[in-house]
CHARMM internal coordinates of N, CA and C (Angstrom, degrees):
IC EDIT
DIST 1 N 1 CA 1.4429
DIST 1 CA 1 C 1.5258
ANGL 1 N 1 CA 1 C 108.15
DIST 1 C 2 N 1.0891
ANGL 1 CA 1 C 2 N 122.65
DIHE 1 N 1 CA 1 C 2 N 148.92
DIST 2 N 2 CA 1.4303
ANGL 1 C 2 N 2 CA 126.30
DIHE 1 CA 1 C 2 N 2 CA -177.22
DIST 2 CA 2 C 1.1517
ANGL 2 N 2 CA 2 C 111.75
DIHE 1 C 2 N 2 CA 2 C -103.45
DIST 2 C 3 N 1.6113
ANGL 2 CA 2 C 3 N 119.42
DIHE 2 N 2 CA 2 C 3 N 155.21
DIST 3 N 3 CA 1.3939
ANGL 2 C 3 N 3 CA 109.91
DIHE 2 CA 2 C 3 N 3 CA -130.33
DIST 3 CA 3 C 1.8478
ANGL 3 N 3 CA 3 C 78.03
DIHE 2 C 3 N 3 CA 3 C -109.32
DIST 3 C 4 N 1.3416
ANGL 3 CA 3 C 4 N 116.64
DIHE 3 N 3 CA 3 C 4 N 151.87
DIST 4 N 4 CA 1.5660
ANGL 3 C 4 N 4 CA 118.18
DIHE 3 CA 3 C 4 N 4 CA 167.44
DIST 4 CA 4 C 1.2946
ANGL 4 N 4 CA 4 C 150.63
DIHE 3 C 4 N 4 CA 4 C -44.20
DIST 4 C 5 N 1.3788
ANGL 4 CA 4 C 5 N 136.97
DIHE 4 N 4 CA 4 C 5 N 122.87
DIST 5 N 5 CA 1.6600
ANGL 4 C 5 N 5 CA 121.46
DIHE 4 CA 4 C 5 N 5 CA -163.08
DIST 5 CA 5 C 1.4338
ANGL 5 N 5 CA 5 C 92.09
DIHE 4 C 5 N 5 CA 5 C -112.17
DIST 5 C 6 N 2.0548
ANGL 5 CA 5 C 6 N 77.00
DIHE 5 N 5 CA 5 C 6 N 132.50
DIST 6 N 6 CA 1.4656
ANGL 5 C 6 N 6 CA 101.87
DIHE 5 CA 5 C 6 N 6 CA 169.05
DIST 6 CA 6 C 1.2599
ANGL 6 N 6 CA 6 C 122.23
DIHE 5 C 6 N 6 CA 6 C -78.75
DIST 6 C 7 N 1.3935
ANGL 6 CA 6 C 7 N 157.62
DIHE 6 N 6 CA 6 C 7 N 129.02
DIST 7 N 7 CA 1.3799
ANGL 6 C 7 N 7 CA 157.20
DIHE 6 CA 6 C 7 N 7 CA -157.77
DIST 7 CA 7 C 1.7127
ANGL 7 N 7 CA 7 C 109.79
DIHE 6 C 7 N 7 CA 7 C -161.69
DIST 7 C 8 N 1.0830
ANGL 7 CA 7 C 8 N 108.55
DIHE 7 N 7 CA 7 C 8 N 129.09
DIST 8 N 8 CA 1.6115
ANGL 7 C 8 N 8 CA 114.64
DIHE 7 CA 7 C 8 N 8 CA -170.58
DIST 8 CA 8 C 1.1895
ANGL 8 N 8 CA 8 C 114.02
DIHE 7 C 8 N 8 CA 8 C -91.09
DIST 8 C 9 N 1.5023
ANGL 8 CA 8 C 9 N 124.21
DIHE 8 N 8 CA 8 C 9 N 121.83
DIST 9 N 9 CA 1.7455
ANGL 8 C 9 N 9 CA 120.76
DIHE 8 CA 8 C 9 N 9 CA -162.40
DIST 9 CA 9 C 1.3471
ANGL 9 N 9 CA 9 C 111.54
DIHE 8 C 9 N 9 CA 9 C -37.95
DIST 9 C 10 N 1.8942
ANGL 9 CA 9 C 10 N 146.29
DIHE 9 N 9 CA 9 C 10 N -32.44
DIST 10 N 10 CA 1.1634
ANGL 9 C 10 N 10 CA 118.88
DIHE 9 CA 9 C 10 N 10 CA 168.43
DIST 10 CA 10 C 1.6523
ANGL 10 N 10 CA 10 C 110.49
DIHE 9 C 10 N 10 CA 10 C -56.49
DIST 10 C 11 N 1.2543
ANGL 10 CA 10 C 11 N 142.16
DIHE 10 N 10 CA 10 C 11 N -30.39
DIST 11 N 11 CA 1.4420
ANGL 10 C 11 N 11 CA 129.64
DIHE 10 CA 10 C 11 N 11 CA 179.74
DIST 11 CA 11 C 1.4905
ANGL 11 N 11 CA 11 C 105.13
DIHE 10 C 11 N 11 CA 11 C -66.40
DIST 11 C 12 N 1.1248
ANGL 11 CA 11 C 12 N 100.40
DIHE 11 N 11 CA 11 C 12 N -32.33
DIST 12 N 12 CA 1.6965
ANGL 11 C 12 N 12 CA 86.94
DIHE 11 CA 11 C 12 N 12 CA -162.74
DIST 12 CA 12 C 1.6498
ANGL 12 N 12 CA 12 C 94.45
DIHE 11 C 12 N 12 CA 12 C -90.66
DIST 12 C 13 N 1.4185
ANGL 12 CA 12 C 13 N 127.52
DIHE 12 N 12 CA 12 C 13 N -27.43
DIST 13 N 13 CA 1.7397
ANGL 12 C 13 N 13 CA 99.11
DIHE 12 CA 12 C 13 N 13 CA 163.85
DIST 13 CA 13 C 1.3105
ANGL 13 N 13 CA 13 C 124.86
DIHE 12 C 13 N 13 CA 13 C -60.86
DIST 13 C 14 N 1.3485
ANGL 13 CA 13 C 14 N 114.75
DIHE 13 N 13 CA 13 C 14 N -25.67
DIST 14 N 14 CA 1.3942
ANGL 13 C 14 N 14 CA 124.97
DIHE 13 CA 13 C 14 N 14 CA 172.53
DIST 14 CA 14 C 1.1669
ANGL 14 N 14 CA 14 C 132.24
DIHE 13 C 14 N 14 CA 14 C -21.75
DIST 14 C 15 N 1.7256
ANGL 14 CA 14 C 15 N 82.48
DIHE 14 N 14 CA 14 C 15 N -61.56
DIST 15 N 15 CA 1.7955
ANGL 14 C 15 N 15 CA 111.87
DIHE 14 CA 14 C 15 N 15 CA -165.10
DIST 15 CA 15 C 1.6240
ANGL 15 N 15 CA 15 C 111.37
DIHE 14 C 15 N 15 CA 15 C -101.32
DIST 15 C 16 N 1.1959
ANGL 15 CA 15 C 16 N 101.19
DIHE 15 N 15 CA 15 C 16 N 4.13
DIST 16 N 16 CA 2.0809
ANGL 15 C 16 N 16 CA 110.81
DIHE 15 CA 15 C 16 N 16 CA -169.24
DIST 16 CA 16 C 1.3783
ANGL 16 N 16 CA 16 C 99.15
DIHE 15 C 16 N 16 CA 16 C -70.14
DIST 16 C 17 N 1.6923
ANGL 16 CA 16 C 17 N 112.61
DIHE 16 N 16 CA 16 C 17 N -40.43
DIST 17 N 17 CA 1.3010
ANGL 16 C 17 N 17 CA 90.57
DIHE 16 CA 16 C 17 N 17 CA -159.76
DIST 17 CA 17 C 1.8347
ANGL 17 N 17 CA 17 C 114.88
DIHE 16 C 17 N 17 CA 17 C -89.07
DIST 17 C 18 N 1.5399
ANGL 17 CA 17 C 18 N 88.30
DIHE 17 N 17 CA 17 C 18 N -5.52
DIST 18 N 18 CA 1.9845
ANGL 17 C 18 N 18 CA 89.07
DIHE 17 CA 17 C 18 N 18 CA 154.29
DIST 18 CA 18 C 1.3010
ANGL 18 N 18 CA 18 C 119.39
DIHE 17 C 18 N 18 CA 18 C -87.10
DIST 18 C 19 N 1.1717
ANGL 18 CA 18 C 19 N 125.17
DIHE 18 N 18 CA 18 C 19 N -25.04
DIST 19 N 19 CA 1.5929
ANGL 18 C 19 N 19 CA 113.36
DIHE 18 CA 18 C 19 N 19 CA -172.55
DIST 19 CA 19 C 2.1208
ANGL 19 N 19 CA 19 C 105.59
DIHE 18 C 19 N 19 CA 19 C -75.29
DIST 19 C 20 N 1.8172
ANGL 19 CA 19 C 20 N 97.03
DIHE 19 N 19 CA 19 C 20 N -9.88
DIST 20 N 20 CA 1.4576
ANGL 19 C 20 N 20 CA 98.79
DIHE 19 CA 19 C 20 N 20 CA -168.01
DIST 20 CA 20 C 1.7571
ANGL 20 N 20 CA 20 C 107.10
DIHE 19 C 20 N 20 CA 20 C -90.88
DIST 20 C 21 N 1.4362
ANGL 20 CA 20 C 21 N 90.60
DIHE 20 N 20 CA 20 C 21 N -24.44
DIST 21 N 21 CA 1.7145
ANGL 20 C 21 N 21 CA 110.63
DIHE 20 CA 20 C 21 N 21 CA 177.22
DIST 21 CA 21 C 1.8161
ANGL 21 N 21 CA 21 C 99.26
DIHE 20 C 21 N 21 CA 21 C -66.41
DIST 21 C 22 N 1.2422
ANGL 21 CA 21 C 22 N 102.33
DIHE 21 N 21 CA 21 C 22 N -67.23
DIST 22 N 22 CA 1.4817
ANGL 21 C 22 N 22 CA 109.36
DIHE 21 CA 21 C 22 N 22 CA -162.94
DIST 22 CA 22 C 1.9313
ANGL 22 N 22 CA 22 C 113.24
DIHE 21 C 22 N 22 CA 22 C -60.53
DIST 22 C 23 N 1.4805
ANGL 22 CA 22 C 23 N 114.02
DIHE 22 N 22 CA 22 C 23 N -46.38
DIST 23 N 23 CA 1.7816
ANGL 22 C 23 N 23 CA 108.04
DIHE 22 CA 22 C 23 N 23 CA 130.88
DIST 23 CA 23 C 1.3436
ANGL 23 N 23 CA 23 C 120.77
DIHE 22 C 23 N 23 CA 23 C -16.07
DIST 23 C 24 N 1.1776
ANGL 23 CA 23 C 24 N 127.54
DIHE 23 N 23 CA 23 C 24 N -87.20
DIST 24 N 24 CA 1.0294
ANGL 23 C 24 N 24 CA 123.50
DIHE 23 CA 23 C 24 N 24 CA -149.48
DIST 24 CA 24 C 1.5223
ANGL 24 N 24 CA 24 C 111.93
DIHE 23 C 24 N 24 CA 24 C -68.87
DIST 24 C 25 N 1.5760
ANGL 24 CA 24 C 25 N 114.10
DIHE 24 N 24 CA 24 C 25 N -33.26
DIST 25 N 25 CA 1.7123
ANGL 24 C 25 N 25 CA 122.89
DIHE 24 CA 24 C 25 N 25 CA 179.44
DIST 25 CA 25 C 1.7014
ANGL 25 N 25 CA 25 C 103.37
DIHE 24 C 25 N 25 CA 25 C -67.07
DIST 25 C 26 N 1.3614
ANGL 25 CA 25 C 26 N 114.90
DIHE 25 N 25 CA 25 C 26 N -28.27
DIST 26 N 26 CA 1.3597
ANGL 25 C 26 N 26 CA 110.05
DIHE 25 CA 25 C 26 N 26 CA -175.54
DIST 26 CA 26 C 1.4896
ANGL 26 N 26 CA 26 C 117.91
DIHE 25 C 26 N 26 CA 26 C -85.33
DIST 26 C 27 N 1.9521
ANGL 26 CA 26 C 27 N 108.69
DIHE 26 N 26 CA 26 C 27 N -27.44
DIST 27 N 27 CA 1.3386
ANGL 26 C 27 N 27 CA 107.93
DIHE 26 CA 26 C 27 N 27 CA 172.48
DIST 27 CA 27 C 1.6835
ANGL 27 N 27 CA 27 C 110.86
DIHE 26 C 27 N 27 CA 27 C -68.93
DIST 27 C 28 N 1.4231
ANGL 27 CA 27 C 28 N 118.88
DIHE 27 N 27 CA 27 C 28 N -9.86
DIST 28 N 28 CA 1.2855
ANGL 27 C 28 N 28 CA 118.15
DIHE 27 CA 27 C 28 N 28 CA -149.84
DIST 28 CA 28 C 1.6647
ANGL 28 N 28 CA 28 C 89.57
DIHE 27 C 28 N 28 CA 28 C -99.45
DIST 28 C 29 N 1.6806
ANGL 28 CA 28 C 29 N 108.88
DIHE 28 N 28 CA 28 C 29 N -40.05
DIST 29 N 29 CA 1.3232
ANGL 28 C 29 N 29 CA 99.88
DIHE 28 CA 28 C 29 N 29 CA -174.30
DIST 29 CA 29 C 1.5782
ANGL 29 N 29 CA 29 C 117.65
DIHE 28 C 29 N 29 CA 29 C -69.34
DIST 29 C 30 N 1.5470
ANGL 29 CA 29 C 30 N 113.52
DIHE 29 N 29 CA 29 C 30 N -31.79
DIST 30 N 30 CA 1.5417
ANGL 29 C 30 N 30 CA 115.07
DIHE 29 CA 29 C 30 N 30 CA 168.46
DIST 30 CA 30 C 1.6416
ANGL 30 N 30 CA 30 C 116.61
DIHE 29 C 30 N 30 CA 30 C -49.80
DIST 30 C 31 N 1.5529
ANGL 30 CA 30 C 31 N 99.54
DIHE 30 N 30 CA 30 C 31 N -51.08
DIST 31 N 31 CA 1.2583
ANGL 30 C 31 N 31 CA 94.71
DIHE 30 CA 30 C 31 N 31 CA 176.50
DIST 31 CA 31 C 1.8569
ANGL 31 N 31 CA 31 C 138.76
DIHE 30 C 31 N 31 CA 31 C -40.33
DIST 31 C 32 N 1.4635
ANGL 31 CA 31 C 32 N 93.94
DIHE 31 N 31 CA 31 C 32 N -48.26
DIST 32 N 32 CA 1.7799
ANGL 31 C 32 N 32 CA 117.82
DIHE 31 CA 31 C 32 N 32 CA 166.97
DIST 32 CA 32 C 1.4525
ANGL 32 N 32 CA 32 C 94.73
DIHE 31 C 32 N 32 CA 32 C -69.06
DIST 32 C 33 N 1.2258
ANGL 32 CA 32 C 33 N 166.29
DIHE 32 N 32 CA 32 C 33 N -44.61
DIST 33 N 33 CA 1.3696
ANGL 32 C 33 N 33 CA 147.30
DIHE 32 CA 32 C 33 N 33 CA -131.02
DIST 33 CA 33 C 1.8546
ANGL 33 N 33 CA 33 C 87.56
DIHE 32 C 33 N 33 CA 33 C -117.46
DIST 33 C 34 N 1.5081
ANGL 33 CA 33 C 34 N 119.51
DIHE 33 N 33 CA 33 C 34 N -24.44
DIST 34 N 34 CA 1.6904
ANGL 33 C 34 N 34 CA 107.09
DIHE 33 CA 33 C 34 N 34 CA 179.57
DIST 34 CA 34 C 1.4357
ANGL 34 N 34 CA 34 C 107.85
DIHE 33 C 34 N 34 CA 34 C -91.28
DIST 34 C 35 N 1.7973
ANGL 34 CA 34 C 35 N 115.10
DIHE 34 N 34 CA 34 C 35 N -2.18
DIST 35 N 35 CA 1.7531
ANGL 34 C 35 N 35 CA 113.91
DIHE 34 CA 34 C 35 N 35 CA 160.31
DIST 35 CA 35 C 1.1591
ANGL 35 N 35 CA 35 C 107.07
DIHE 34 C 35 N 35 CA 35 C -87.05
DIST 35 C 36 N 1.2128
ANGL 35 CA 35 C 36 N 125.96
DIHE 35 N 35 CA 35 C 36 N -36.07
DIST 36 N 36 CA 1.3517
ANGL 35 C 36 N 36 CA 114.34
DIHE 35 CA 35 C 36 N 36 CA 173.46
DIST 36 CA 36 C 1.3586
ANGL 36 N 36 CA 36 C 120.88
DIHE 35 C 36 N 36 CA 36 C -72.33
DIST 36 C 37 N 1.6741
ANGL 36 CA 36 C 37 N 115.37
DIHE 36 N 36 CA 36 C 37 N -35.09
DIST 37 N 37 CA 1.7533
ANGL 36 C 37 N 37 CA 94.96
DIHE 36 CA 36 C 37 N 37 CA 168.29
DIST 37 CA 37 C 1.5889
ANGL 37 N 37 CA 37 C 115.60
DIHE 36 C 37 N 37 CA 37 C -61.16
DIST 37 C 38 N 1.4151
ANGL 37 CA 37 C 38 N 111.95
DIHE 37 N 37 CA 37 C 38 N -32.74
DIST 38 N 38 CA 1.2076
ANGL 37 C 38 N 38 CA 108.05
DIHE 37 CA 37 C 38 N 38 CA -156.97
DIST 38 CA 38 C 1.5075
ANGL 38 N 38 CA 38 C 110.81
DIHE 37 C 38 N 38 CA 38 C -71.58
DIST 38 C 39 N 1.6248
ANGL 38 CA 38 C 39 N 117.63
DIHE 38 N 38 CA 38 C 39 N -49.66
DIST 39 N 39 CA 1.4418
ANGL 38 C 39 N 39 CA 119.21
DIHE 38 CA 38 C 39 N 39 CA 170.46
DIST 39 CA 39 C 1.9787
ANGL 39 N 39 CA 39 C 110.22
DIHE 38 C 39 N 39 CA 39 C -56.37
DIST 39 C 40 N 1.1136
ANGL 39 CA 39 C 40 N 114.16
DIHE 39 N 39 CA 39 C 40 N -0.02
DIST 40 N 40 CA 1.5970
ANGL 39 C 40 N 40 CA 109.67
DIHE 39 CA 39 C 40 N 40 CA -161.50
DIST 40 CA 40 C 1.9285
ANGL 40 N 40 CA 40 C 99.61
DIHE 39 C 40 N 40 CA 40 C -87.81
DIST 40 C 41 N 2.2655
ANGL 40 CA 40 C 41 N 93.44
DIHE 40 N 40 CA 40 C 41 N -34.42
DIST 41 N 41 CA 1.3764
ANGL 40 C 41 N 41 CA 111.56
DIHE 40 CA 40 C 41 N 41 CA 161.15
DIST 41 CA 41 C 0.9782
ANGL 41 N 41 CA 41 C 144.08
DIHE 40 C 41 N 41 CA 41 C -55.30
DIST 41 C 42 N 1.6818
ANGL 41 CA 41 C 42 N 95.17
DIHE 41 N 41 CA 41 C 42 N -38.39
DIST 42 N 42 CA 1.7394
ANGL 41 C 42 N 42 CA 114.97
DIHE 41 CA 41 C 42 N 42 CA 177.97
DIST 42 CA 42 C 1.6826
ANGL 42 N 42 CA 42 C 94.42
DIHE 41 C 42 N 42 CA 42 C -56.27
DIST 42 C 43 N 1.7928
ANGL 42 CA 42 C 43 N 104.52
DIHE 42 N 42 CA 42 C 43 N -77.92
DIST 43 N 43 CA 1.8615
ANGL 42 C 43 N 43 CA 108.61
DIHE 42 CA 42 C 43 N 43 CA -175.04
DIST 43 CA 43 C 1.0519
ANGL 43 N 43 CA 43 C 83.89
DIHE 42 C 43 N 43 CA 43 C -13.76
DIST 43 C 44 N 1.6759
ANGL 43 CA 43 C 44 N 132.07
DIHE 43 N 43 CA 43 C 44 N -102.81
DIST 44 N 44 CA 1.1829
ANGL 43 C 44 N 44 CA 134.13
DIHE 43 CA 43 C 44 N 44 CA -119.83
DIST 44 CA 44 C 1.1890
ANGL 44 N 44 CA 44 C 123.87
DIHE 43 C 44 N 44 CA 44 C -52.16
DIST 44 C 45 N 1.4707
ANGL 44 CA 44 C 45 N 119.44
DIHE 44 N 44 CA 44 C 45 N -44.57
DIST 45 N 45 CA 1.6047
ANGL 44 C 45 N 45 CA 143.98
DIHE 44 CA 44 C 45 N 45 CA 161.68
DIST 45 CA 45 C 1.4302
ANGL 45 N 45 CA 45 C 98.92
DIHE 44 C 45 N 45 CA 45 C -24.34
DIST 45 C 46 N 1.2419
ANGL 45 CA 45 C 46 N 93.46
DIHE 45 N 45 CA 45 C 46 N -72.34
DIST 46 N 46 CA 1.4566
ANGL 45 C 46 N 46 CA 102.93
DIHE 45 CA 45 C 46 N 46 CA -178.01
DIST 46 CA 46 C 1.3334
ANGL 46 N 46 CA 46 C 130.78
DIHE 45 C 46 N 46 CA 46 C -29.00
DIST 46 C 47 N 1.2600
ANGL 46 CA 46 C 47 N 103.60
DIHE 46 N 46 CA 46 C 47 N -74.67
DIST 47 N 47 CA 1.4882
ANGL 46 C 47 N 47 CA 130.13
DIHE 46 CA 46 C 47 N 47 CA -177.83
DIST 47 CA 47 C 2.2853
ANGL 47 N 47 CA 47 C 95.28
DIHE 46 C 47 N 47 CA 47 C -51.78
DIST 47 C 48 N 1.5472
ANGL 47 CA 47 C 48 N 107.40
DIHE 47 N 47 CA 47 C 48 N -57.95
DIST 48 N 48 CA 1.5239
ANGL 47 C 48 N 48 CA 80.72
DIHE 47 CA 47 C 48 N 48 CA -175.96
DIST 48 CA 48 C 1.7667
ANGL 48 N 48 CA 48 C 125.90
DIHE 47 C 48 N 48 CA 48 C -88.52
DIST 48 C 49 N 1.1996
ANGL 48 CA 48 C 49 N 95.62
DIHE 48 N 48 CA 48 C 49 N 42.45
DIST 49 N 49 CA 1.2921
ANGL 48 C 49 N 49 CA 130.66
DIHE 48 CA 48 C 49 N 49 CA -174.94
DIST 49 CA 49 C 1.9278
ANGL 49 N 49 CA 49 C 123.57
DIHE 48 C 49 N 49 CA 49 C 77.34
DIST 49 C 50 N 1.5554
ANGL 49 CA 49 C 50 N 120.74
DIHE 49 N 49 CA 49 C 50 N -147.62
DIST 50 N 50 CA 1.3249
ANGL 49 C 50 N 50 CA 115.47
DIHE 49 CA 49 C 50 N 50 CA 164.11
DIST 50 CA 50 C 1.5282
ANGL 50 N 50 CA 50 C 137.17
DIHE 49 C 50 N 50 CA 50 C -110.28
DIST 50 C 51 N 1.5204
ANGL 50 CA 50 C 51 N 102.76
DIHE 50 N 50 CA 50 C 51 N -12.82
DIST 51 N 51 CA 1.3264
ANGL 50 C 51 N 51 CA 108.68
DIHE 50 CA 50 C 51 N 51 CA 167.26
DIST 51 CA 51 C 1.6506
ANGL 51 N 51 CA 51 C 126.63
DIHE 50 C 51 N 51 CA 51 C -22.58
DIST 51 C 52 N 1.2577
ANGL 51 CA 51 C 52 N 129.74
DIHE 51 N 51 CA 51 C 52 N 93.11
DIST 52 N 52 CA 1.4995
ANGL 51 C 52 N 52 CA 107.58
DIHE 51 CA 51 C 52 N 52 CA 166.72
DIST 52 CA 52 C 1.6178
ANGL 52 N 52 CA 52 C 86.61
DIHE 51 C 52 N 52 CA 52 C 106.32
DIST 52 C 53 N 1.6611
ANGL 52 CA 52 C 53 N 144.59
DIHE 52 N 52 CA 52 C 53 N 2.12
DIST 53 N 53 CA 1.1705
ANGL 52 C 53 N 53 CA 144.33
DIHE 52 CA 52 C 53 N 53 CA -166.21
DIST 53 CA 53 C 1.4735
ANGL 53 N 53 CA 53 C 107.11
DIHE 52 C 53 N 53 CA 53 C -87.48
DIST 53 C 54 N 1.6766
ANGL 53 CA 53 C 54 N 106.70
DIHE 53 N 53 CA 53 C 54 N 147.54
DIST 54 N 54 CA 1.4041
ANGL 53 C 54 N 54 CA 104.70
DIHE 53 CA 53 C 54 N 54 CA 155.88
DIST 54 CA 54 C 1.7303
ANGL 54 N 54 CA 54 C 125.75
DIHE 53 C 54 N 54 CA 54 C -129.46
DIST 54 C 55 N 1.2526
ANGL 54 CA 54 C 55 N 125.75
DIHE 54 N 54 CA 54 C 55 N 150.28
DIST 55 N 55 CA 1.4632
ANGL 54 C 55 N 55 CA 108.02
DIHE 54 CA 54 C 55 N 55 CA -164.15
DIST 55 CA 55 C 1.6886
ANGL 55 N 55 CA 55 C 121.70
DIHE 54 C 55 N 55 CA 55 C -69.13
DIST 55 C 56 N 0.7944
ANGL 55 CA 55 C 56 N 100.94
DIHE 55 N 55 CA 55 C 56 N 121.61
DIST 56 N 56 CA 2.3785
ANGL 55 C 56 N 56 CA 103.36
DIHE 55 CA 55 C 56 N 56 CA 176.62
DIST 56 CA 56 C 1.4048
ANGL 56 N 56 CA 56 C 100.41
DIHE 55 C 56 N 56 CA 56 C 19.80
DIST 56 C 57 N 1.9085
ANGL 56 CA 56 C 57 N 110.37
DIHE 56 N 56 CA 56 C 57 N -72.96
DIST 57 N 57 CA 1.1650
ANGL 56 C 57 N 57 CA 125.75
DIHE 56 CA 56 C 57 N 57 CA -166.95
DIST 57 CA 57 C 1.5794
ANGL 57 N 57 CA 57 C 115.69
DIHE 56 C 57 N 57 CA 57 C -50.38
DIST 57 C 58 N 1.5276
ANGL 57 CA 57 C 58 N 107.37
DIHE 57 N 57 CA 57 C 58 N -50.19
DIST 58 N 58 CA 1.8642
ANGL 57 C 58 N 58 CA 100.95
DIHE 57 CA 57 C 58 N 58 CA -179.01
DIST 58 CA 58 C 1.7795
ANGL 58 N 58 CA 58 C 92.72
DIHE 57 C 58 N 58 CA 58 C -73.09
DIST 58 C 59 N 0.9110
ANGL 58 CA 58 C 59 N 124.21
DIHE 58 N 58 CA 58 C 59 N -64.55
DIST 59 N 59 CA 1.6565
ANGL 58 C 59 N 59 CA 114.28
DIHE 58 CA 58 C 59 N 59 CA 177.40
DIST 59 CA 59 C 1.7784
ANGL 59 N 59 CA 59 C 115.31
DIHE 58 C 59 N 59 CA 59 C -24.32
DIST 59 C 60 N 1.2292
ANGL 59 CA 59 C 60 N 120.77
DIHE 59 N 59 CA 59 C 60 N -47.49
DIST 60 N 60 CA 1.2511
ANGL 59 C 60 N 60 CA 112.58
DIHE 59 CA 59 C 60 N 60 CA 173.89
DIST 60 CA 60 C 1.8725
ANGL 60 N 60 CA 60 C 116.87
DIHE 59 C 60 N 60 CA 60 C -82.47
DIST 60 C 61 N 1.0715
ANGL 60 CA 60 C 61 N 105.05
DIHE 60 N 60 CA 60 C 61 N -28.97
DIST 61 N 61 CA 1.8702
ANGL 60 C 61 N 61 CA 88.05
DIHE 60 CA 60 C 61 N 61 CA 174.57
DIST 61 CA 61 C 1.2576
ANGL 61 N 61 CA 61 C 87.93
DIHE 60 C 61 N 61 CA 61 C -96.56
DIST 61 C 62 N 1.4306
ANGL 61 CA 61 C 62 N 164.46
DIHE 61 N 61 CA 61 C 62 N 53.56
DIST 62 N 62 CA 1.2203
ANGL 61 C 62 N 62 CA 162.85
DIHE 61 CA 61 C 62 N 62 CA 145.53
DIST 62 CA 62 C 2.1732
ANGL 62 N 62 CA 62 C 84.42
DIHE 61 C 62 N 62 CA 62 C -100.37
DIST 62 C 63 N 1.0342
ANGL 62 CA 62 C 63 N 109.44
DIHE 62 N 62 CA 62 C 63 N -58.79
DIST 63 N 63 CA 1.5609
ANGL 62 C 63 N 63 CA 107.44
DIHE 62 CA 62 C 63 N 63 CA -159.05
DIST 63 CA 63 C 1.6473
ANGL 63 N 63 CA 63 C 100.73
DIHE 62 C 63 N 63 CA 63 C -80.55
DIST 63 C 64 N 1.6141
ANGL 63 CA 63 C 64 N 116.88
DIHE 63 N 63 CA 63 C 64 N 1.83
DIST 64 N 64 CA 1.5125
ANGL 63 C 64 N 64 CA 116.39
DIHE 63 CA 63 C 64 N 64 CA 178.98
DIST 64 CA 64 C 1.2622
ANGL 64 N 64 CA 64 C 118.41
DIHE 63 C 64 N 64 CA 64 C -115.84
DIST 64 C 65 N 1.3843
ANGL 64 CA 64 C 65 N 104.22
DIHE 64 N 64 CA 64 C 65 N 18.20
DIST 65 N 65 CA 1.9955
ANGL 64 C 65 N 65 CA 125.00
DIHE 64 CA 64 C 65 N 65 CA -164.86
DIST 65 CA 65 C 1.7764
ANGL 65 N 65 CA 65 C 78.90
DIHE 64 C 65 N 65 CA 65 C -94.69
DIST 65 C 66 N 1.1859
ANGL 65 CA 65 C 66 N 86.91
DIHE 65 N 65 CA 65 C 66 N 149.78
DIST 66 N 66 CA 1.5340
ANGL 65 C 66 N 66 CA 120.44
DIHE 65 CA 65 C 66 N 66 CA 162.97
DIST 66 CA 66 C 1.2966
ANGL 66 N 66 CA 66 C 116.53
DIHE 65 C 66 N 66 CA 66 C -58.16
DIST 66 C 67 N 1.0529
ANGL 66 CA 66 C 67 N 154.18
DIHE 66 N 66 CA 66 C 67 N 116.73
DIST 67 N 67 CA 1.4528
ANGL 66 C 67 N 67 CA 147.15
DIHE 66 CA 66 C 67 N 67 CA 157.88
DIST 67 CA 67 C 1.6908
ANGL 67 N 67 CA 67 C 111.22
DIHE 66 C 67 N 67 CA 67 C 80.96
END
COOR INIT
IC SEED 1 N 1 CA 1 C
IC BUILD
């Protein structure tokens, strides 16, 4: 485990408003890459027909449920 850094609240206001930027570009890029898995699922559904199917929407709060 790595051991803790000490930093004095002017460093860490310093740096907040990149660590809040770089958050947000990374929540944003997950976001685009779980429409694209998810529509990549839908095709597929598709294609081996609907038997047993569920629509995008239950597929995505099915994959955003807790546990």
């Amino acid at each position: 485990m790595s051991e803790p850094v000490n930093a004095s609240m002017a460093e860490v206001r310093m740096h907040l408003a990149d660590v809040n930027d770089e958050y947000r570009r990374l929540r944003e890029a997950a976001e685009r890459y779980e429409d694209q898995w998810l529509n990549h699922l839908a095709e597929q559904s598709e294609s081996e027909g609907t038997e047993g199917s569920v629509s995008i929407e239950e597929m995505a709060a099915l994959l955003r449920s807790p546990g």
